[in-house]
Structures are given as structure tokens and as C-alpha cells.
C-alpha atoms as one frame of an Amber mdcrd trajectory, in Angstrom:
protein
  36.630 -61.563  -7.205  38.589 -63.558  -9.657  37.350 -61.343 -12.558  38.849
 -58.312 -10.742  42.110 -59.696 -10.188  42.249 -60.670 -13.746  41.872 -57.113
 -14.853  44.080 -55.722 -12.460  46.803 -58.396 -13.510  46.221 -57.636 -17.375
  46.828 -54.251 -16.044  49.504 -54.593 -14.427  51.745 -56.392 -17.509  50.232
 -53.447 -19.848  51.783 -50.776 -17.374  55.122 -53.219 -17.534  55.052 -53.325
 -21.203  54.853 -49.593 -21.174  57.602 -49.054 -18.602  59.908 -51.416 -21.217
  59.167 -49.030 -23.606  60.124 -46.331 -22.213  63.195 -47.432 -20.520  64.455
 -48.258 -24.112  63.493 -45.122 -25.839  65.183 -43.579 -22.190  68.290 -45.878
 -23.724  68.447 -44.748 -27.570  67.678 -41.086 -26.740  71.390 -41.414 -23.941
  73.095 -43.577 -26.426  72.437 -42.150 -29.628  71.239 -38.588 -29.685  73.138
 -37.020 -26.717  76.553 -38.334 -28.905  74.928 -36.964 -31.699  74.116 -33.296
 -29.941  77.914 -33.575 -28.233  79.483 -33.911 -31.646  77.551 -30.770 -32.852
  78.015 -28.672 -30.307  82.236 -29.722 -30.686  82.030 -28.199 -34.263  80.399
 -25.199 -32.764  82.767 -24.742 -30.813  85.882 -25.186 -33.017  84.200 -22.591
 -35.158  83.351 -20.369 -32.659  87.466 -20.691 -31.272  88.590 -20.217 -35.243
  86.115 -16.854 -35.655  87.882 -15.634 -32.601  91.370 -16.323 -33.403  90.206
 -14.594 -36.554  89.026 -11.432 -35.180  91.809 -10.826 -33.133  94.499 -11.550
 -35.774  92.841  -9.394 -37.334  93.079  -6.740 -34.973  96.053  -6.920 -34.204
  97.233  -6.379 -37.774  94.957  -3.498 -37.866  96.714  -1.954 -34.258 100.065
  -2.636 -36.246  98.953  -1.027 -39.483  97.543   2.079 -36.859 101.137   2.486
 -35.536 102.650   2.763 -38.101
């Protein structure tokens, strides 16, 4: 009996020791790479807004040109 609740108690702090770890790579993957992705996706966006702004400038010059 006592060599079963030995195993089940080394058991036991292996599955803790493998919850740890995966709370902290839970941790670095919300602290770090999320900020990471957000940043990236912000320039994406400011490009995406610029190409726009672009295109339509440039249409407008061209509607201009057309009334002329």
C-alpha cells in the first residue's frame, strides 16, 4: 500500500511540475508575443490607412484632370 501511494505522490508533483510549466509558457506567450503580434498588426494597419489615402488622392486628381 505504501509503495502505491508513493507512486501516485511522485505522480502527482510530476503533473505539478508540468502544470508550472505551462502556466509560464501560458505567461511569456500573453506577455511577450501577443505585444509583439499587436505592434505588427499597428504597422499594417498604418500602411494599409496610407495606401488608401493614396488611392483616393489619387483619384480624385484623376476625376479633376477628367473634368477638365
Amino acid at each position: 500500500m505504501d509503495n502505491l501511494s508513493q507512486e501516485n505522490e511522485k505522480k502527482i508533483i510530476k503533473l505539478e511540475g508540468e502544470l508550472r510549466l505551462i502556466h509560464h509558457k501560458i505567461d511569456t506567450i500573453k506577455d511577450n508575443h501577443l505585444h509583439h503580434i499587436d505592434l505588427r498588426i499597428n504597422n499594417i494597419y498604418k500602411i494599409l490607412w496610407f495606401v488608401a489615402a493614396l488611392s483616393l488622392s489619387s483619384l480624385a486628381n484623376l476625376v479633376i484632370s477628367l473634368l477638365k
